[in-house]
PASEDREN-360660 format. One record per residue: residue number from 1; residue in one letter; y, x, z of N, C-alpha, C in turn. Coordinates in nm, 3 decimals. Layout:
REM PASEDREN-360660
<seq NUM | type A | n.v Y | n.u X | n.w Z | ca.v Y | ca.u X | ca.w Z | c.v Y | c.u X | c.w Z> .
...
***
This chain:
REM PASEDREN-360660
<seq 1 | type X | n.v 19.137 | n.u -12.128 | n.w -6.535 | ca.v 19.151 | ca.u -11.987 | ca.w -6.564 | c.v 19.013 | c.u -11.930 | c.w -6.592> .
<seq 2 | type X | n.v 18.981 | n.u -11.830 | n.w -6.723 | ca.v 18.869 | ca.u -11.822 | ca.w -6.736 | c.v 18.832 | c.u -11.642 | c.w -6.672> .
<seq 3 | type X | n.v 18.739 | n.u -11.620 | n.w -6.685 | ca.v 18.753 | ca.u -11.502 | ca.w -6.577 | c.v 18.755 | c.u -11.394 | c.w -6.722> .
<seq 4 | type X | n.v 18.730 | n.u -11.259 | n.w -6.666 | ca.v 18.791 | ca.u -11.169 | ca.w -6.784 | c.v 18.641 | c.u -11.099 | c.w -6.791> .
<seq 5 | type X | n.v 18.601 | n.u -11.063 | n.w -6.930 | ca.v 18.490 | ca.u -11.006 | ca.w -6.926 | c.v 18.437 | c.u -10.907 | c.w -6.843> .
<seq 6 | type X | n.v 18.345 | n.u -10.828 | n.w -6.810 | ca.v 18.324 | ca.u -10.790 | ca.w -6.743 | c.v 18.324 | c.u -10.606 | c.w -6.785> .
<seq 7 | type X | n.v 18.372 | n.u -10.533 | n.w -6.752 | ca.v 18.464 | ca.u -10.406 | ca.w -6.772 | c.v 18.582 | c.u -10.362 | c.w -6.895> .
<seq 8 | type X | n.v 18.651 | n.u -10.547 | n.w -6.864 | ca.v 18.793 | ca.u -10.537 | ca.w -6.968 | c.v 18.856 | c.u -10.463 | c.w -6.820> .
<seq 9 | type X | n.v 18.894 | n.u -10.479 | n.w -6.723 | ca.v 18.994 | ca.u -10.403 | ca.w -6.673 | c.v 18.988 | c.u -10.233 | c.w -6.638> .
<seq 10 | type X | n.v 18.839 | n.u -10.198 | n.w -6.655 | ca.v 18.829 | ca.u -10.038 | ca.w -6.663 | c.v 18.883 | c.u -10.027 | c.w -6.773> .
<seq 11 | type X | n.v 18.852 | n.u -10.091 | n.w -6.915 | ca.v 18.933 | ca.u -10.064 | ca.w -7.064 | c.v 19.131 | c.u -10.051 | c.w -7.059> .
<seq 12 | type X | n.v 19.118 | n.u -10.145 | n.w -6.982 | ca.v 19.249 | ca.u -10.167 | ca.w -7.049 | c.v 19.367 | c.u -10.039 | c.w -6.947> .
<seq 13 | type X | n.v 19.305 | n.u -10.005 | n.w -6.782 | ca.v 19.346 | ca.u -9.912 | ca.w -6.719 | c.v 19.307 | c.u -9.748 | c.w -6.814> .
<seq 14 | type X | n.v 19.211 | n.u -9.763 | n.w -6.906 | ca.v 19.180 | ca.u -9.654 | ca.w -6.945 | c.v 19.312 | c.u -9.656 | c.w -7.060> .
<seq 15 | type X | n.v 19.312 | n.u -9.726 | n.w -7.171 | ca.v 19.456 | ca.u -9.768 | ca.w -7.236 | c.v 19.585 | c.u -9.701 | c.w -7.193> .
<seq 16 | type X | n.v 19.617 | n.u -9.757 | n.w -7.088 | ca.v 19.745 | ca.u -9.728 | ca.w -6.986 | c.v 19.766 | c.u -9.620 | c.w -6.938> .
<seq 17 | type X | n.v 19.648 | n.u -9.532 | n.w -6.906 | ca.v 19.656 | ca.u -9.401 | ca.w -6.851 | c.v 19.660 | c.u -9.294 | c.w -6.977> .
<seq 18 | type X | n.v 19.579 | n.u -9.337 | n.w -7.110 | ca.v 19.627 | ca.u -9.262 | ca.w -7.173 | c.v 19.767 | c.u -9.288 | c.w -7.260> .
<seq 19 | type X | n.v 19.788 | n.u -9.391 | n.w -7.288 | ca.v 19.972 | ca.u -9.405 | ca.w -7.328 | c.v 20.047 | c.u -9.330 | c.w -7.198> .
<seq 20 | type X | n.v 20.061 | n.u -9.377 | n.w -7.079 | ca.v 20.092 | ca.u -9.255 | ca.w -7.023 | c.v 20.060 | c.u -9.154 | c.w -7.023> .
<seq 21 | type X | n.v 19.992 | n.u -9.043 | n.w -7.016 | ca.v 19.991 | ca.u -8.897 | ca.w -7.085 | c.v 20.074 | c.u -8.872 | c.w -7.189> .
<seq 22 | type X | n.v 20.075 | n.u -8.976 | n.w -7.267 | ca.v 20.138 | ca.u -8.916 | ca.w -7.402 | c.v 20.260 | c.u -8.966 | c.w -7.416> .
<seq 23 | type X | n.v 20.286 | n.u -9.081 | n.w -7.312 | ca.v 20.509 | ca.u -9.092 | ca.w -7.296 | c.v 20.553 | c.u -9.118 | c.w -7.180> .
<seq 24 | type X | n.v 20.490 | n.u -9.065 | n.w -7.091 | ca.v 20.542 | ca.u -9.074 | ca.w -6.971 | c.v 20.537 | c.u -8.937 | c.w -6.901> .
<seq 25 | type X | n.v 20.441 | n.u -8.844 | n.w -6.962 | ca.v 20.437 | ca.u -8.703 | ca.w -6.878 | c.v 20.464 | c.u -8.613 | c.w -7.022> .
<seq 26 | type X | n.v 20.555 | n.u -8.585 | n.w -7.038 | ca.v 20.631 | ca.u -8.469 | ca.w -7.156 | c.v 20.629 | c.u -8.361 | c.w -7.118> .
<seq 27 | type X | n.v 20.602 | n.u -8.308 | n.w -6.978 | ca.v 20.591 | ca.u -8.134 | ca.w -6.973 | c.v 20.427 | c.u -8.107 | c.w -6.949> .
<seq 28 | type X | n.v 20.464 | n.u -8.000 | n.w -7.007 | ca.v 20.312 | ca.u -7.900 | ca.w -6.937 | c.v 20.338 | c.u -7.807 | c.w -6.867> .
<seq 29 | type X | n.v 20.234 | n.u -7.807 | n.w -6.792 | ca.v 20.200 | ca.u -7.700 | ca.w -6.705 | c.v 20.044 | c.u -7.675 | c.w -6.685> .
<seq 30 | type X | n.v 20.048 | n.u -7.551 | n.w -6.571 | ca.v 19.903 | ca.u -7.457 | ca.w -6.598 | c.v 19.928 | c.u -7.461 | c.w -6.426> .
<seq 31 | type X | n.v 19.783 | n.u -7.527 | n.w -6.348 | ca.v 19.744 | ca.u -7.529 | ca.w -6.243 | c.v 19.642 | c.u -7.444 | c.w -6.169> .
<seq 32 | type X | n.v 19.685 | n.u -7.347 | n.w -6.082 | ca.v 19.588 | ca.u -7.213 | ca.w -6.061 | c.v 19.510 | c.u -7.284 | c.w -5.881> .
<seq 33 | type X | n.v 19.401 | n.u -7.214 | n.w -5.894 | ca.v 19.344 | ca.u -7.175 | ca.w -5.739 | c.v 19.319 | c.u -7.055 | c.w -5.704> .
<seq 34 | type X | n.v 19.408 | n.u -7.069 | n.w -5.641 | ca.v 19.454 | ca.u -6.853 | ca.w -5.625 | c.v 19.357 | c.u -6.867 | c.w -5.462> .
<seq 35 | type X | n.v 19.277 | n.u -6.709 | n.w -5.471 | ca.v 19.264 | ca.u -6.667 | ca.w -5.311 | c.v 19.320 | c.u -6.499 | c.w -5.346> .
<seq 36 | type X | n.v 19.373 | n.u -6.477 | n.w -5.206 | ca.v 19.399 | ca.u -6.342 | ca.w -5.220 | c.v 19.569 | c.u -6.344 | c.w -5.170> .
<seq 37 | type X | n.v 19.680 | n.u -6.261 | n.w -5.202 | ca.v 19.769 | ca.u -6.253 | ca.w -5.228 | c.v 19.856 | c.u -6.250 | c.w -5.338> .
<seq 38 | type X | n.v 19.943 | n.u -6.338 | n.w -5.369 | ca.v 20.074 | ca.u -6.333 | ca.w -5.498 | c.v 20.126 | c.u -6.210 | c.w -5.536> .
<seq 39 | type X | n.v 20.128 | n.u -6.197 | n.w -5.668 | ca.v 20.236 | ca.u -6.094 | ca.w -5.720 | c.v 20.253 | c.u -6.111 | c.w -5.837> .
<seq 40 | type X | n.v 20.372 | n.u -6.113 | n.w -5.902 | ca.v 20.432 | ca.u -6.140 | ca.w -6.009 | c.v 20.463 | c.u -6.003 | c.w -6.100> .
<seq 41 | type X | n.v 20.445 | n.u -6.011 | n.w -6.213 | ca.v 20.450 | ca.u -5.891 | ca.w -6.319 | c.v 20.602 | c.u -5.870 | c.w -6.355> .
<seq 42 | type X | n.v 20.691 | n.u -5.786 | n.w -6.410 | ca.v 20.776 | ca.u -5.791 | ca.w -6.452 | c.v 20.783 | c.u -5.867 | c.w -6.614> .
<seq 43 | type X | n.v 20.697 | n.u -5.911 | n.w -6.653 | ca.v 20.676 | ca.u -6.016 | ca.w -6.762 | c.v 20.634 | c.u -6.181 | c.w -6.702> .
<seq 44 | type X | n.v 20.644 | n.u -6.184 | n.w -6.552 | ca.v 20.619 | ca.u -6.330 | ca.w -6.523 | c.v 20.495 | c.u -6.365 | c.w -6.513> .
<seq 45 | type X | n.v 20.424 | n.u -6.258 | n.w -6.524 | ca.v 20.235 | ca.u -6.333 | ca.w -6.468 | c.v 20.227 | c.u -6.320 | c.w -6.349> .
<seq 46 | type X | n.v 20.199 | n.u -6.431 | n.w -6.343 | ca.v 20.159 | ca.u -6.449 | ca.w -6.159 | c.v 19.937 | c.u -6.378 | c.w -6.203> .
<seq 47 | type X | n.v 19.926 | n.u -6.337 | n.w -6.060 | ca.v 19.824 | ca.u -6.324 | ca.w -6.021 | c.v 19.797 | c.u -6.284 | c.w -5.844> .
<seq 48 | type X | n.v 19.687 | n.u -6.316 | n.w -5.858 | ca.v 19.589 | ca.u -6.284 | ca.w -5.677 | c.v 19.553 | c.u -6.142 | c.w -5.640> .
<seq 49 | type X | n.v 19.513 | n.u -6.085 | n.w -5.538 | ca.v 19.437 | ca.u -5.978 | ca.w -5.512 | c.v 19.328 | c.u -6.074 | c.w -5.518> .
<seq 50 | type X | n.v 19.281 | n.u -6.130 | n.w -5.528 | ca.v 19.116 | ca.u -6.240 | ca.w -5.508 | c.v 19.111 | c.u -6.290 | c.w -5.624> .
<seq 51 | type X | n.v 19.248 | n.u -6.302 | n.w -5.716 | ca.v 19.164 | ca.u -6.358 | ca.w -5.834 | c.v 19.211 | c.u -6.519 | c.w -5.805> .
<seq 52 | type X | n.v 19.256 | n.u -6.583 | n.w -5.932 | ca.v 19.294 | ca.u -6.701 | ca.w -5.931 | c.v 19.225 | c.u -6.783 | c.w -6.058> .
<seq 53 | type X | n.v 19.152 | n.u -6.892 | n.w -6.049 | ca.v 19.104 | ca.u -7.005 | ca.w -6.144 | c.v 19.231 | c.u -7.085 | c.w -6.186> .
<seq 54 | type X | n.v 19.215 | n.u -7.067 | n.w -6.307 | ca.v 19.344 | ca.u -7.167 | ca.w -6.355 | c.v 19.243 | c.u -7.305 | c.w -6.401> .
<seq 55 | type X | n.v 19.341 | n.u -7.423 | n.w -6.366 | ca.v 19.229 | ca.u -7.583 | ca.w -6.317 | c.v 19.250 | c.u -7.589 | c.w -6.479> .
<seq 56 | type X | n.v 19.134 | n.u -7.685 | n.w -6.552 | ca.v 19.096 | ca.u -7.699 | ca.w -6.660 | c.v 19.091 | c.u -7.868 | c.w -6.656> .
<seq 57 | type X | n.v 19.170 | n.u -7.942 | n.w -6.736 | ca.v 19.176 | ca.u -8.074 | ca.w -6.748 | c.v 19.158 | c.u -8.159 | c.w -6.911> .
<seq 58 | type X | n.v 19.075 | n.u -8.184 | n.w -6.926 | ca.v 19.032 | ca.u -8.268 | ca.w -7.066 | c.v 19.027 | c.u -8.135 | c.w -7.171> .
<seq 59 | type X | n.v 18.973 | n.u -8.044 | n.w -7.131 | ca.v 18.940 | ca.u -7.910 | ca.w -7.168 | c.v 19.021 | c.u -7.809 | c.w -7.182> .
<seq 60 | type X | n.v 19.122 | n.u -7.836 | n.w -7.132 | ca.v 19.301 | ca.u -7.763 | ca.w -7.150 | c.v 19.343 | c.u -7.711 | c.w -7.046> .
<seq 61 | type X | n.v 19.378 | n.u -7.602 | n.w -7.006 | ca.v 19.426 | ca.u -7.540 | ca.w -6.902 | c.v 19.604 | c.u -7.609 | c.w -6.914> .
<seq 62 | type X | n.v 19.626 | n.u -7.670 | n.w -6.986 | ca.v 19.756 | ca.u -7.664 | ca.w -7.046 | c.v 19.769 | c.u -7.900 | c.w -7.016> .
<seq 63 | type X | n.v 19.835 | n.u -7.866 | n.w -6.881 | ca.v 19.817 | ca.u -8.006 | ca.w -6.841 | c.v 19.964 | c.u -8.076 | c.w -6.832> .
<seq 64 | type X | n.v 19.940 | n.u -8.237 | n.w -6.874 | ca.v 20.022 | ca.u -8.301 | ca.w -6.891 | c.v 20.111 | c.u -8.344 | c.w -6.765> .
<seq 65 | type X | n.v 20.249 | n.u -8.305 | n.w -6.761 | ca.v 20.284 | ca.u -8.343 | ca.w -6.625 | c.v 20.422 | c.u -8.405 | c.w -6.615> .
<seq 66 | type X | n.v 20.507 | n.u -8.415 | n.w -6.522 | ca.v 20.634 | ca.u -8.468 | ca.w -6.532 | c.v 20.711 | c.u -8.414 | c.w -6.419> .
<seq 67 | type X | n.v 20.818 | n.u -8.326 | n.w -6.390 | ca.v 20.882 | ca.u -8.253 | ca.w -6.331 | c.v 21.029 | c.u -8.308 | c.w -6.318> .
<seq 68 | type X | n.v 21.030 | n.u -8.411 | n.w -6.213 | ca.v 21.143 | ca.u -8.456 | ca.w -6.145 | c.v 21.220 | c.u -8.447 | c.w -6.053> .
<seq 69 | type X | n.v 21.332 | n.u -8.330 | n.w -6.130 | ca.v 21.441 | ca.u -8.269 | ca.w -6.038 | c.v 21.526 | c.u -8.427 | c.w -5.952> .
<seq 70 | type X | n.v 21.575 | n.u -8.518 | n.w -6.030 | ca.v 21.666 | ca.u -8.592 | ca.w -5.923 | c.v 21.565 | c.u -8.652 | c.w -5.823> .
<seq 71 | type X | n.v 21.494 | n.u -8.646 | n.w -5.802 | ca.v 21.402 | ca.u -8.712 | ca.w -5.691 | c.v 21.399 | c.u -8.571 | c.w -5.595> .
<seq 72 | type X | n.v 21.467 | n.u -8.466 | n.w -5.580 | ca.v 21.483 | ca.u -8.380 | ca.w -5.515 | c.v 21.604 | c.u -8.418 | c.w -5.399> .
<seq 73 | type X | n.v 21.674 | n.u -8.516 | n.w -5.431 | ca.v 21.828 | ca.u -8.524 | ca.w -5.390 | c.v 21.757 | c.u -8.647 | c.w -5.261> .
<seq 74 | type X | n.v 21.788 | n.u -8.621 | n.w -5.107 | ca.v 21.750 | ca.u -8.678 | ca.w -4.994 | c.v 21.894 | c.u -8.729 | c.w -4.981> .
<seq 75 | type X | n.v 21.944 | n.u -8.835 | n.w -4.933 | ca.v 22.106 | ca.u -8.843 | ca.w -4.926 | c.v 22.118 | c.u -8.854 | c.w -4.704> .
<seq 76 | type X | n.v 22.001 | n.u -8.848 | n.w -4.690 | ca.v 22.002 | ca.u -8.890 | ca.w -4.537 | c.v 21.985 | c.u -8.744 | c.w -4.486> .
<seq 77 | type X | n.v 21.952 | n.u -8.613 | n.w -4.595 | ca.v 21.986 | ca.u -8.536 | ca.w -4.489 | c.v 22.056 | c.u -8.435 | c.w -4.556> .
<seq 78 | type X | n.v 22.196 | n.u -8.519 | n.w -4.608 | ca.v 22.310 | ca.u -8.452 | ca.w -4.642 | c.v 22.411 | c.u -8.491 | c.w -4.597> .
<seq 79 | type X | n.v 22.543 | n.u -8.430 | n.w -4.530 | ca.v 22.674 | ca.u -8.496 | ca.w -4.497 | c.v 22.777 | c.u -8.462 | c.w -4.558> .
<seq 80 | type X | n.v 22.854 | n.u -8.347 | n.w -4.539 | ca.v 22.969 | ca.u -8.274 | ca.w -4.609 | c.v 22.918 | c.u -8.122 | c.w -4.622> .
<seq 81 | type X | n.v 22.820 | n.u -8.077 | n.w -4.680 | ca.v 22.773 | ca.u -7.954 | ca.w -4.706 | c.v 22.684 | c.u -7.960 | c.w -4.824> .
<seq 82 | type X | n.v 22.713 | n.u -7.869 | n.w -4.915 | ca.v 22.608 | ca.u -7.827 | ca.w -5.004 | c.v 22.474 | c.u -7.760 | c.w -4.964> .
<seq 83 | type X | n.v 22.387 | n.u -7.821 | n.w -5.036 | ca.v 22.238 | ca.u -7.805 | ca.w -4.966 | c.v 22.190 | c.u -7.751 | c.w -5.126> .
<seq 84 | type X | n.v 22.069 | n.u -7.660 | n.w -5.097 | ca.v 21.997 | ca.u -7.615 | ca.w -5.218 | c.v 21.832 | c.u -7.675 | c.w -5.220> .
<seq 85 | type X | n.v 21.832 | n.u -7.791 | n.w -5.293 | ca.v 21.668 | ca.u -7.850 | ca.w -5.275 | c.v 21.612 | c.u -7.733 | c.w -5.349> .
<seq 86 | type X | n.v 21.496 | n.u -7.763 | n.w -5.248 | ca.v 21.343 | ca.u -7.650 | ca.w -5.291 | c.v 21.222 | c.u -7.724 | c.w -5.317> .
<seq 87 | type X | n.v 21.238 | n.u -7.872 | n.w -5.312 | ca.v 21.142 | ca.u -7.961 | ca.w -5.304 | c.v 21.154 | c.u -8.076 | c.w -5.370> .
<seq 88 | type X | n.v 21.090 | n.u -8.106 | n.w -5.444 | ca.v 21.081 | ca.u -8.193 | ca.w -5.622 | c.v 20.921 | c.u -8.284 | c.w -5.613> .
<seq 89 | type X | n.v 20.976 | n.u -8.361 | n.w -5.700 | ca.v 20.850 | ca.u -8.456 | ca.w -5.695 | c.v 20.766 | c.u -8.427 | c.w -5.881> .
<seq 90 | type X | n.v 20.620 | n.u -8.414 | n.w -5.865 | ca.v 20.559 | ca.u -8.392 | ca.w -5.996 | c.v 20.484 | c.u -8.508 | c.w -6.008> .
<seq 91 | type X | n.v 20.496 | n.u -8.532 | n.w -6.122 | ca.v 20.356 | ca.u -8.648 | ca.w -6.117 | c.v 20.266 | c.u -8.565 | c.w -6.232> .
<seq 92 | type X | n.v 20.139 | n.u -8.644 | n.w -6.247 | ca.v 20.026 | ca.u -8.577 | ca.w -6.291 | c.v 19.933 | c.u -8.739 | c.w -6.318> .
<seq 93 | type X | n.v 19.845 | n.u -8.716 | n.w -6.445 | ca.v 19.757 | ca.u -8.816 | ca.w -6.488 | c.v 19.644 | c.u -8.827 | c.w -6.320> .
<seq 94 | type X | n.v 19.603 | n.u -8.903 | n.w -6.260 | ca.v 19.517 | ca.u -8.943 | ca.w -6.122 | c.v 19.384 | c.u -8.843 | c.w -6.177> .
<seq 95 | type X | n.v 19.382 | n.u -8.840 | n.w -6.248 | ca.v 19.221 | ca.u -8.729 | ca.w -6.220 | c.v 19.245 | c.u -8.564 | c.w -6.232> .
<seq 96 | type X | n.v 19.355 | n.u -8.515 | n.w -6.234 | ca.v 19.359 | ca.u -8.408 | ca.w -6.233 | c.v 19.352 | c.u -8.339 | c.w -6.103> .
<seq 97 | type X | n.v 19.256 | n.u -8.236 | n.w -6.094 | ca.v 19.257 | ca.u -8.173 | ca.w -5.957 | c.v 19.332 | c.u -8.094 | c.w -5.872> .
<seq 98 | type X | n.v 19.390 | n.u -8.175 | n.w -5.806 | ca.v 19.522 | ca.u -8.115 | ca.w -5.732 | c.v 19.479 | c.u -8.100 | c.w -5.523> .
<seq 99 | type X | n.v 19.500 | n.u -7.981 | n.w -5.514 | ca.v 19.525 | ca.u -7.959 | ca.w -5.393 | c.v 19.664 | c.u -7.898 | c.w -5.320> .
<seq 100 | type X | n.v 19.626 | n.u -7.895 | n.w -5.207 | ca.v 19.758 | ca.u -7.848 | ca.w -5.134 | c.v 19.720 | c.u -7.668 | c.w -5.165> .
<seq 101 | type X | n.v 19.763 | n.u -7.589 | n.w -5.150 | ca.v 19.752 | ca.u -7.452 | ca.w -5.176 | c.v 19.755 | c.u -7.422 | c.w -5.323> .
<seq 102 | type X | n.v 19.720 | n.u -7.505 | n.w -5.405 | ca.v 19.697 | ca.u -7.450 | ca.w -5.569 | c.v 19.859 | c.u -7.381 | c.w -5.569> .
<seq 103 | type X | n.v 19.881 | n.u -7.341 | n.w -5.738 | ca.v 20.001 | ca.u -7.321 | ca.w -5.780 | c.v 20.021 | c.u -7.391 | c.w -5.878> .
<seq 104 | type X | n.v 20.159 | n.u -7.407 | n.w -5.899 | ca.v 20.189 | ca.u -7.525 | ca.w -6.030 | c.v 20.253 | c.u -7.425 | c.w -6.117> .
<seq 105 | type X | n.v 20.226 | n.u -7.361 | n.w -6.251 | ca.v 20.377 | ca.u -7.320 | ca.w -6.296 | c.v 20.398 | c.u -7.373 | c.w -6.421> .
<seq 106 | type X | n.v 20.558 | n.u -7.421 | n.w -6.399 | ca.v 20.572 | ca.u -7.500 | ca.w -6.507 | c.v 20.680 | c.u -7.408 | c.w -6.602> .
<seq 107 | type X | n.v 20.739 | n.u -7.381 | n.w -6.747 | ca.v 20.816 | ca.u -7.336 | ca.w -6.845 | c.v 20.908 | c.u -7.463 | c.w -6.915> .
<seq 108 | type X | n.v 21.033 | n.u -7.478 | n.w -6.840 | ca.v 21.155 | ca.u -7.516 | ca.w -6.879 | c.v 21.172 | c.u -7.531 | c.w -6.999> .
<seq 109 | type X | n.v 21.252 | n.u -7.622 | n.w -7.118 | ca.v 21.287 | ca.u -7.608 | ca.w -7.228 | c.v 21.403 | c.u -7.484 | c.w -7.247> .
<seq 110 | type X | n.v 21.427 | n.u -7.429 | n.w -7.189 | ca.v 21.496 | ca.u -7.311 | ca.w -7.166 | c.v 21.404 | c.u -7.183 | c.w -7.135> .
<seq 111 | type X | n.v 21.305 | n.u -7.179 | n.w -7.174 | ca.v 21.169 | ca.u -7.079 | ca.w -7.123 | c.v 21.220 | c.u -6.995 | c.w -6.980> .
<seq 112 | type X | n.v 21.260 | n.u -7.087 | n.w -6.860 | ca.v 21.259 | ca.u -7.058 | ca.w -6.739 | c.v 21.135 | c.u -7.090 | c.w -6.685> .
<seq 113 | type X | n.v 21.072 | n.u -7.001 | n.w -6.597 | ca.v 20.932 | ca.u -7.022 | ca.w -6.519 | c.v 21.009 | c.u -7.040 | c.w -6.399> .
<seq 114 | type X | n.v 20.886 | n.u -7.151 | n.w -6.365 | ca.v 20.915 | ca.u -7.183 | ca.w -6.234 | c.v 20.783 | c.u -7.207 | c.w -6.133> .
<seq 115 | type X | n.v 20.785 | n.u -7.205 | n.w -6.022 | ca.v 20.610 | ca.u -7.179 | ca.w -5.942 | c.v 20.640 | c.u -7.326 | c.w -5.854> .
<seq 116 | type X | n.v 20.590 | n.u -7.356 | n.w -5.822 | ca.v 20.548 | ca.u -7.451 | ca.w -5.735 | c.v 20.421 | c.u -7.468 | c.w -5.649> .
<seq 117 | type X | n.v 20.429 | n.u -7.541 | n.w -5.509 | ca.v 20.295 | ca.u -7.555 | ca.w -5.470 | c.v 20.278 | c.u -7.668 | c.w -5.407> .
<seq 118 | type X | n.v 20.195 | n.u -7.765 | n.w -5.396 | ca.v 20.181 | ca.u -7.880 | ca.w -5.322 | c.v 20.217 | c.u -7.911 | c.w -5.176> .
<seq 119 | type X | n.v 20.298 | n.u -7.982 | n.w -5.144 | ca.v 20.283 | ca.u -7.985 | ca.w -4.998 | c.v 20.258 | c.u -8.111 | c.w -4.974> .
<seq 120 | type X | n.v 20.259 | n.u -8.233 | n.w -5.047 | ca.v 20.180 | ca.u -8.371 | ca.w -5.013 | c.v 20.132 | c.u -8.432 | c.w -5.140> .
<seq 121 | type X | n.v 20.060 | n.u -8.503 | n.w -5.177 | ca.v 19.995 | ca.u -8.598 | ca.w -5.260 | c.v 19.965 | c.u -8.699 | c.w -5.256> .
<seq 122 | type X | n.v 20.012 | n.u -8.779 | n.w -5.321 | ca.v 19.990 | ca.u -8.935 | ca.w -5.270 | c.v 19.856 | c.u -8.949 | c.w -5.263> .
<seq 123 | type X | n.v 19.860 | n.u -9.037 | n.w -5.207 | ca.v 19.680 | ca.u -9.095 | ca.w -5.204 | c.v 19.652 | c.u -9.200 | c.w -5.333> .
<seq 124 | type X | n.v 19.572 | n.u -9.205 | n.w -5.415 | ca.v 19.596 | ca.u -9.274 | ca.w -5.556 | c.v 19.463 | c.u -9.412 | c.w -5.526> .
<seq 125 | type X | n.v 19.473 | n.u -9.441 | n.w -5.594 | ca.v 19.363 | ca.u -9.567 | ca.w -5.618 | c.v 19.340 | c.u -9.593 | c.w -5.745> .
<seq 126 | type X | n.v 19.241 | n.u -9.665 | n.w -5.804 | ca.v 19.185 | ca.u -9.675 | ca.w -5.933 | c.v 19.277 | c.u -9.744 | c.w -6.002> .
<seq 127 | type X | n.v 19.394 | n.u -9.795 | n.w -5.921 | ca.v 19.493 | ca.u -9.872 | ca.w -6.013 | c.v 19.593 | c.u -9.791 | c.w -6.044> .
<seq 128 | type X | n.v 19.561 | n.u -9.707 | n.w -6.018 | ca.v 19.778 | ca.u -9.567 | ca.w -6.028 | c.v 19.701 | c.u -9.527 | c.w -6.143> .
<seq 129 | type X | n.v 19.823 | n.u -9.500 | n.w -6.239 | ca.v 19.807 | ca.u -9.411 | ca.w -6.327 | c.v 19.836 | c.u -9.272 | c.w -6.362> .
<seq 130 | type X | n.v 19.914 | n.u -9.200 | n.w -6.228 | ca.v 19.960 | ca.u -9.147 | ca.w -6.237 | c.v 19.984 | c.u -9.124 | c.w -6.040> .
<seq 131 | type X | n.v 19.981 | n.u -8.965 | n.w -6.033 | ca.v 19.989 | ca.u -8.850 | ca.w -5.869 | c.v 20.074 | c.u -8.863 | c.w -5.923> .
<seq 132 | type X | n.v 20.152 | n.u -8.892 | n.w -5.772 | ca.v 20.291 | ca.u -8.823 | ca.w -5.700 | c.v 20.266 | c.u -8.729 | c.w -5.600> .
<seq 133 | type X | n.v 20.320 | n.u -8.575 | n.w -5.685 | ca.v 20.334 | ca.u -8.444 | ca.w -5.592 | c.v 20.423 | c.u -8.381 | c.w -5.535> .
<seq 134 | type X | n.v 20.443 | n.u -8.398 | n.w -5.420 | ca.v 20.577 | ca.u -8.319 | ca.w -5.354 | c.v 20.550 | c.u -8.193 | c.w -5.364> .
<seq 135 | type X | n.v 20.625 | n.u -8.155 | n.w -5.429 | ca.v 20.628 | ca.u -7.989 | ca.w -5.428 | c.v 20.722 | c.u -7.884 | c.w -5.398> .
<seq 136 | type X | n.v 20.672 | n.u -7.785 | n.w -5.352 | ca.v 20.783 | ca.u -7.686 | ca.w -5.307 | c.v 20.808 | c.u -7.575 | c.w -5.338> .
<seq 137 | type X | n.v 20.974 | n.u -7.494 | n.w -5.414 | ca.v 20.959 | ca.u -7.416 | ca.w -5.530 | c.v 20.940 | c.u -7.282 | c.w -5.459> .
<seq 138 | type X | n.v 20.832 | n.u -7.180 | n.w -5.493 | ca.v 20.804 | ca.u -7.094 | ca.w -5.451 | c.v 20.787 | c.u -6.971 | c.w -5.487> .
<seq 139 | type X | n.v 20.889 | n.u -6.838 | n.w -5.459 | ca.v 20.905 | ca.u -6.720 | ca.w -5.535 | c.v 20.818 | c.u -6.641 | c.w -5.482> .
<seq 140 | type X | n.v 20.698 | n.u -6.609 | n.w -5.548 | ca.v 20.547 | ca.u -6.501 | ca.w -5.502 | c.v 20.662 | c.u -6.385 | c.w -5.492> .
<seq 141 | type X | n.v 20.604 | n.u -6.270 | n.w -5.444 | ca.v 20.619 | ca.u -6.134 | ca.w -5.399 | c.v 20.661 | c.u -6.098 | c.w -5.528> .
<seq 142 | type X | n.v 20.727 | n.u -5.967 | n.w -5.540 | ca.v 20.735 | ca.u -5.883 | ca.w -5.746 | c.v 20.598 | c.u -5.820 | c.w -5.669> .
<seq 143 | type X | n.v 20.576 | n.u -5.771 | n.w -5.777 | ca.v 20.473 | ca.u -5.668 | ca.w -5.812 | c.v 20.534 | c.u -5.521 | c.w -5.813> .
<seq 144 | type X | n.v 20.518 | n.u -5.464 | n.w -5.713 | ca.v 20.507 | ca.u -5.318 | ca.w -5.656 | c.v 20.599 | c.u -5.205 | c.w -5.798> .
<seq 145 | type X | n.v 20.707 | n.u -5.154 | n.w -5.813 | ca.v 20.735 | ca.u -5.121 | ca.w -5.975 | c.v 20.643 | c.u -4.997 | c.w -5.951> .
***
C-alpha cells in the first residue's frame, strides 16, 4: 500500500464539504447574535433592545443549511396522544459559527418564517462535514402595536 501524498486528504475533505453545501444543504438561513431582548415587527423582523449581529459565512449572511422536520418525531416519548414537536434537527457546513443562544431564522418554500435557537451541537471533528443542531422553535415577544 503506497501512502497518500501529503495534504491529499485536507483536498479531498475540502471537495466533500463543498459538494455538500451545494446538494446536501438546500435551505438558507440568516444566523443572528442578539443581546438585549426579542421583538418581532408586524412585517416579521426580528430585532434586540442591544442590537443583534447577523453571523457572516463565506461572505454571506445568507447561509447554507438543512432543516429536518422528521428527525423531530421521538417515538419513545409518545404513546396514544398527540404531541406538538418544538424541536428539529439543523445541520450546517462544520465551520459555521454556531452557538447556543444565537437565533436561526429560516423562510419556508411557502415564505413561512420560522425562529429557532440552539439547544445542543454536536461536537464535530475535521472529518464531519457537516453540524448537527438541535433546535428549538421559538416565538420572540410581538412588538408593542
Amino acid at each position: 500500500m503506497t501512502a497518500m501524498p501529503e495534504g491529499s486528504i485536507t483536498k479531498i475533505m475540502a471537495i466533500v464539504r463543498d459538494r455538500t453545501k451545494k446538494n446536501v444543504l438546500p435551505d438558507r438561513c440568516t444566523i443572528t447574535r442578539p443581546s438585549g431582548n426579542p421583538t418581532v415587527s408586524a412585517t416579521g423582523t426580528l430585532t434586540w433592545s442591544g442590537g443583534g449581529v447577523l453571523v457572516s459565512y463565506e461572505g454571506s449572511t445568507s447561509i447554507p443549511c438543512r432543516f429536518e422536520i422528521s428527525r423531530s418525531f421521538r417515538p419513545e416519548t409518545t404513546e396514544f396522544q398527540e404531541i406538538v414537536a418544538s424541536e428539529f434537527a439543523m445541520y450546517f457546513p462544520t465551520d459555521v459559527p454556531m452557538q447556543t443562544g444565537y437565533v436561526i431564522k429560516i423562510t419556508d418554500q411557502f415564505d413561512v418564517v420560522r425562529w429557532f435557537e440552539p439547544r445542543k451541537i454536536s461536537n464535530v471533528s475535521e472529518w464531519d462535514v457537516v453540524t448537527e443542531v438541535t433546535v428549538e422553535e421559538i416565538m420572540p415577544q410581538q412588538e408593542p402595536a
